[in-house]
N, C-alpha and C positions, 0 to 999 in steps of 0.2 A: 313425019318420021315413021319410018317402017319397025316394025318390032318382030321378035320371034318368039314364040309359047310354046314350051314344053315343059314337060312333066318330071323329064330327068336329061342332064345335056353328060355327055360321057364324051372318051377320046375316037376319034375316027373306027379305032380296029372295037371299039366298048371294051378294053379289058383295064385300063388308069382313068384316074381322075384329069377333070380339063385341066387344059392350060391355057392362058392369058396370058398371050402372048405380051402383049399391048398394055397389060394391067387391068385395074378396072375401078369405074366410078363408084361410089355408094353416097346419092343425095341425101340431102340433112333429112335428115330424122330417120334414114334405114339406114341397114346394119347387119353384120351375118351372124346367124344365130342356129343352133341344133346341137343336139346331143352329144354329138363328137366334139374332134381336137381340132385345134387350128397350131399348125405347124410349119416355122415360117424360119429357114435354115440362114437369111439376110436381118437386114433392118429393120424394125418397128418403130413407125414414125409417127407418135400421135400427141397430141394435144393435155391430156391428161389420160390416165389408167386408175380402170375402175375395179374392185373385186376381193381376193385374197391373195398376197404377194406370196404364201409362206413357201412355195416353190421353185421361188428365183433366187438365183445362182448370178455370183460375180457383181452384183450390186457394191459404190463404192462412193459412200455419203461421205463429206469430207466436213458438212455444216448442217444443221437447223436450225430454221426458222422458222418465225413467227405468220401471222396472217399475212403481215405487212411489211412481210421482205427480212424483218429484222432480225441477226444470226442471234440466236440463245443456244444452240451450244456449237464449238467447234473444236474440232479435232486439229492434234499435234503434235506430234513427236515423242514429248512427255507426258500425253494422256488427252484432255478436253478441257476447256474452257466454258466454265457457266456463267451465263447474263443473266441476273433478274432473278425472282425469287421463284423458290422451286419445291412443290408443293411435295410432301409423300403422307400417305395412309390417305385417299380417297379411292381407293381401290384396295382388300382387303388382302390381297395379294401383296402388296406391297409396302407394309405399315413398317418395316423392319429397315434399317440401313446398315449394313453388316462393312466396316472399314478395318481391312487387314495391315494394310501399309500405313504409310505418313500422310498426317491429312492438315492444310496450311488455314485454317481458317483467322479471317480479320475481325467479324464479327458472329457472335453465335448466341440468340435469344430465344430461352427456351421457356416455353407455358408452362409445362408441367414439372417434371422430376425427371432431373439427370444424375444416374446412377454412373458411377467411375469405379470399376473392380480392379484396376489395380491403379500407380502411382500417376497422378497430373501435375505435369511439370508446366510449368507458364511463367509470365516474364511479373504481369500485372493480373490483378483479379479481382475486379470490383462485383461487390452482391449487397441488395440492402440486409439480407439475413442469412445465416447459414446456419446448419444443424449439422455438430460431428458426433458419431454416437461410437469412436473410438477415439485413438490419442491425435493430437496436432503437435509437431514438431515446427519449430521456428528457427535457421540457424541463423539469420541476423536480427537486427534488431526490431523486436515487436511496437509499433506507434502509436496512439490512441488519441485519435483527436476529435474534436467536438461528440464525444461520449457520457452519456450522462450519468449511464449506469454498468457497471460490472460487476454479475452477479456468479458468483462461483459455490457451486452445492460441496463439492469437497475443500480441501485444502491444498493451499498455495503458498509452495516452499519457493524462497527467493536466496538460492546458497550464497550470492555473495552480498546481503542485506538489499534492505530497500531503501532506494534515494529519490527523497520528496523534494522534487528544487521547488525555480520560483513560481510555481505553474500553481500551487496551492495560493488561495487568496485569503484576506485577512478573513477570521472568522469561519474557515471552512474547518470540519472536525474530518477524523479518522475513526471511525464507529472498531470497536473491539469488543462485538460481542454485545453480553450485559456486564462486563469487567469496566467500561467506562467509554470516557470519547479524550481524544487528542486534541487540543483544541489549538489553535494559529490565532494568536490574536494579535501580535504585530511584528510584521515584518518591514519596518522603515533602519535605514543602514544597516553599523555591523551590529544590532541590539535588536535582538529576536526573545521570545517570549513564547512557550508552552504550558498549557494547563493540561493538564488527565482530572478527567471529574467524572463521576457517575453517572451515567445514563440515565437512567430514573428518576434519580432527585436535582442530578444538574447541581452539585456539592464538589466541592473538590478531595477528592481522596488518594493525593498525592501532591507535595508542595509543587508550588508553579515557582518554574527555573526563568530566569531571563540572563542572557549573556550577556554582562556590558562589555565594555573597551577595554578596562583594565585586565580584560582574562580571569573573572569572577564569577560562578554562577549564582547570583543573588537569588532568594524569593522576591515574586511579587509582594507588594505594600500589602502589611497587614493579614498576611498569610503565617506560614509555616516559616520560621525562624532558622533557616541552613542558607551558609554561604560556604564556598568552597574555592578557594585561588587554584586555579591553575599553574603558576608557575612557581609558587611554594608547597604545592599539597596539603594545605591545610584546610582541614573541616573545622566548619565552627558549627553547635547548636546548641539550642538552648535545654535538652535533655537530650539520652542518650538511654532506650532502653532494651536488654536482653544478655546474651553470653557477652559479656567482656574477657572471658579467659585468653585470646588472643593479644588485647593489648596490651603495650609495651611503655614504657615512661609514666604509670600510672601510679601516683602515692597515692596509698589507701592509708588511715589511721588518724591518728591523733593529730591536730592540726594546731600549732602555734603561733602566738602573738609573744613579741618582746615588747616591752614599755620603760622607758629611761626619765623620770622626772626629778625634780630639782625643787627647793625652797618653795612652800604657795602654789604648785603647779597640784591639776588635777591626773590621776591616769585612769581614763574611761576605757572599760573593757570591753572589745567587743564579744559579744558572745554568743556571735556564727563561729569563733571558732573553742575548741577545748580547752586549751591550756593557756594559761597565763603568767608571764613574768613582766614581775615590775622592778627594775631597781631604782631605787628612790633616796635621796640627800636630804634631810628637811623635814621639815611638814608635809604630806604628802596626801590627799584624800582619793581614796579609791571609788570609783561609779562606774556604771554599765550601760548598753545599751543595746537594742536587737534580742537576738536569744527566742527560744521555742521551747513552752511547755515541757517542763522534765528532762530535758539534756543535762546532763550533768560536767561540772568544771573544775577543774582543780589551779590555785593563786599559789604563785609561789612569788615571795618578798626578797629583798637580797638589802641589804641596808649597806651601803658606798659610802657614810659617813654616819654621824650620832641622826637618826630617824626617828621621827614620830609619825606613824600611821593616823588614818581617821577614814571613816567608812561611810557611804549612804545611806540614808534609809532604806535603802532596796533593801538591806543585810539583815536577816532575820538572825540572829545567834541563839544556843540554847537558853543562855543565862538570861535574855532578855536586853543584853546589854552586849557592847563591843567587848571585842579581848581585848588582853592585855596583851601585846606585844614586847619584843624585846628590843628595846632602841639602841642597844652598842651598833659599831660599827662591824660589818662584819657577820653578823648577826642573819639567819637564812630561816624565815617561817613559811609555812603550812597549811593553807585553808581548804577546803572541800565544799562546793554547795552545789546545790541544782535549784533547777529553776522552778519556781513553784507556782507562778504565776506569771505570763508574759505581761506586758504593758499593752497599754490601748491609749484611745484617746478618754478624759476621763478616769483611766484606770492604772494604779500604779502596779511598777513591777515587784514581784517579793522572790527573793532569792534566800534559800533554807540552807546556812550556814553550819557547818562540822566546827569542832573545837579548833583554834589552832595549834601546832608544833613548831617546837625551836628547833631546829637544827643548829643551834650556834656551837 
């Protein structure tokens, strides 16, 4: 094969660069290389393109992929499609993701701290912790399920009260503070049971209420002494202390006993309360019973037919001796004593007697 060697091949007249006509070969591993431009007004037809692209014009990617063929993004009408997971901040140019529009995300797992400067609207939003360091509004209803603890530094107004269903179990309390604990001790049917008892000493300082059937709120056995009906309103207990100036139907005063006896009959006075009448027919013996240290009493006699009075030993009189009474009929006496000495076991009662009057 014949060859030709020159130093510089020009056009026939030397004023343009050659022309190939024919084209031209360049065997593997040569290449045209120099200073200048390659300028080529048709087709470039090669294999791959090596270099810096930033001055091509009309280039029109429709997909990328991967080594292995496989498209990870592609373009569409409504913007691109991303496959597969897609990394940003390894190049320090690009740590930021700046999203102006609407953005569809399915799932979104973030390592660090995700900052939201204004409203996040979402359907579902699961997080094992969160930290709100201004207000949380709820407009439905807030859930709490398998939570062990709810711990709140301020206060927690509930405006239309709190309702504890069946979800408390027996024995679980309500802490209040150091004012006391709530305690659930049974909730089997309609018959429920609350204690309030002191934190500290674990004492009850508040009767424990139980609702029976009948619409009653009883004490527990051996507690505090208040029942209260529901369907009469009535309180019962066993004292009552403070202003009563509010109550109504309340006799304050002198409290009386009537006693009616006949021939051989006794009439035993009681002496919880002040006053006493007896009117008596007969033989008739006057005795006592109950009574507290120093109360004082007043006997009035009424004679219903001819009477003879007779008195206990209890009856202290001045003279050392019973009165005389007036046995007509008709006939109204007068005694005065207090109690000088209550009774015991062992111990007898002495009652310090005033003179009698007749009023007949």
């Amino acid at each position: 094969m014949s060859r030709i060697r020159a130093n510089k091949i020009t056009d026939k007249i030397g004023t343009g660069a050659i022309e190939l006509e024919k084209g031209a070969h360049l065997p593997i591993g040569m290449g045209i290389t120099g200073a200048g431009g390659l300028n080529i007004t048709g087709v470039v037809t090669a294999t791959s393109f090596s270099g810096s692209g930033a001055a091509l014009t009309g280039i029109d990617a429709t997909s990328v992929k991967d080594s292995a063929g496989n498209v990870k993004i592609q373009a569409q009408a409504s913007g691109a499609v991303y496959t597969g997971i897609h990394t940003f901040g390894t190049n320090t140019n690009f740590t930021d993701i700046d999203v102006d529009g609407h953005t569809n995300l399915d799932n979104v797992n973030v390592a660090g701290v995700a900052t939201f400067a204004s409203a996040v609207n979402t359907g579902a939003l699961t997080a094992s912790t969160g930290t709100f360091s201004g207000n949380v509004s709820v407009g439905g209803t807030l859930t709490y399920e398998d939570v062990t603890n709810i711990d709140s530094v301020g206060i927690i107004t509930a405006r239309s009260g709190v309702d504890v269903d069946d979800f408390i179990s027996v024995g679980s309390n309500i802490h209040l503070g150091n004012a006391g604990i709530v305690t659930a001790t049974s909730f089997s049917g309609p018959a429920t049971q609350v204690t309030l008892a002191n934190e500290s000493s674990d004492t009850t300082c508040f009767p424990v209420f139980a609702t029976a059937a009948s619409g009653n709120l009883a004490p527990k056995t051996n507690e505090s002494k208040l029942t209260f009906n529901s369907s009469t309103g009535q309180l019962n207990a066993t004292k009552f202390v403070g202003d009563g100036s509010a109550l109504t139907g309340v006799t304050a005063g002198i409290t009386t006993e009537a006693l009616v006896k006949t021939n051989g009959q006794t009439a035993s006075l009681d002496l919880s309360k002040d006053d006493h009448k007896v009117t008596a027919t007969g033989t008739v013996t006057i005795d006592v019973s109950g009574g507290s240290e120093s109360t004082a009493h007043t006997l009035r006699i009424v004679n219903s037919g001819i009477t003879t009075i007779g008195f206990s030993t209890y009856f202290l009189f001045p003279s050392g001796g019973q009165p005389s009474l007036p046995t007509a009929s008709g006939a109204i006496s007068l005694i005065s004593f207090t109690i000088h000495r209550a009774g015991a076991v062992g111990i007898s009662t002495q009652l310090i007697s005033g003179a009698s009057i007749n009023f007949s």
